[in-house]
N, C-alpha and C positions, 0 to 999 in steps of 0.2 A: 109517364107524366112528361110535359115538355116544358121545357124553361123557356122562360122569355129574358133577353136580354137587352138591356138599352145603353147605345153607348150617344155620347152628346162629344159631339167635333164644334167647338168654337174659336177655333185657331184664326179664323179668315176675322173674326170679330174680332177677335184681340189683338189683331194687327192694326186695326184701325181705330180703338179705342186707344191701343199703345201711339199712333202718331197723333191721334188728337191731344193727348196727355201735354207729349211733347209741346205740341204748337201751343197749349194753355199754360206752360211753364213762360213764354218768350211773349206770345200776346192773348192777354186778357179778353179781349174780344172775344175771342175763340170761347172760351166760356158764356159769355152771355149770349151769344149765336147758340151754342147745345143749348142753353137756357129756354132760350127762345123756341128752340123746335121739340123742347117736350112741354113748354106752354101751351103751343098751339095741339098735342096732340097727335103730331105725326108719327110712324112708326120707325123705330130705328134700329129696330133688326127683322129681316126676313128667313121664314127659318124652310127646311125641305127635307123630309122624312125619306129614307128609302130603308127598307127592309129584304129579311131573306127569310127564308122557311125551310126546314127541314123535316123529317118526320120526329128528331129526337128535341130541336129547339128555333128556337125565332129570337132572329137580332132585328133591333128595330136602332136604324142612327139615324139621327137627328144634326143637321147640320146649322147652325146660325150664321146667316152672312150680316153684312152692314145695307141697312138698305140705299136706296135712291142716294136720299137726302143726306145721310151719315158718309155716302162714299163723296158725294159734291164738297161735305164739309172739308173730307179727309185730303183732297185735290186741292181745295183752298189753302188749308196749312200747311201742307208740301210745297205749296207757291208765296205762303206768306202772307196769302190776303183774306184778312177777315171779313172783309166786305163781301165774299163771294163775287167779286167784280170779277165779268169774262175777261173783256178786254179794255181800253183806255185809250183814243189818242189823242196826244198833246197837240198834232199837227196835221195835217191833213195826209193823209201818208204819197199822195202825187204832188203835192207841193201849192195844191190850188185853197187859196184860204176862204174862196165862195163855195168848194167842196160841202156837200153834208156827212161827217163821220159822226160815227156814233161816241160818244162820250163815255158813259156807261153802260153798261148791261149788267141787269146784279139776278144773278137764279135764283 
């Protein structure tokens, strides 16, 4: 008879569920941002099956990472910014104030 065995690795997901925590103790935002992207639907874990087979039994792991949009969040709260702003500049970064920069860019 062969056993099957399943083990589940969500260690990569718990990493980033544990710094979002974080960033949502310090800013609020950060929760209505998650809020928001299970509103709309998008996926916030991708997961990846590898297996082994032997003739006596079968392991099947399953791994959970954070996806996309969960790791962009988790880089945002590492940076502090709940806006998901890339970058911001106040000034023109050459000194010319008829320069076109970009102001915002939000992912």
């Amino acid at each position: 008879m062969t056993q099957v065995k399943l083990v589940c690795d969500a260690s990569k997901l718990d990493a980033a569920l544990s710094t979002l925590s974080d960033a949502a103790e310090l800013f609020p935002e950060f929760c209505e941002r998650l809020i928001y992207i299970l509103d709309t639907g998008q996926e916030l874990v991708s997961l990846k099956c590898y297996g082994a087979t032997t003739t006596l039994a079968t392991e099947v792991c399953v791994v959970l990472y954070p996806s996309d949009i969960l790791l962009r969040l988790m880089t945002a709260a590492r940076a502090g910014d709940a806006d998901l702003c890339v970058f911001e500049h106040a000034t023109s970064p050459d000194g010319d104030s008829n320069a076109t920069t970009t102001v915002e860019d939000t992912q």
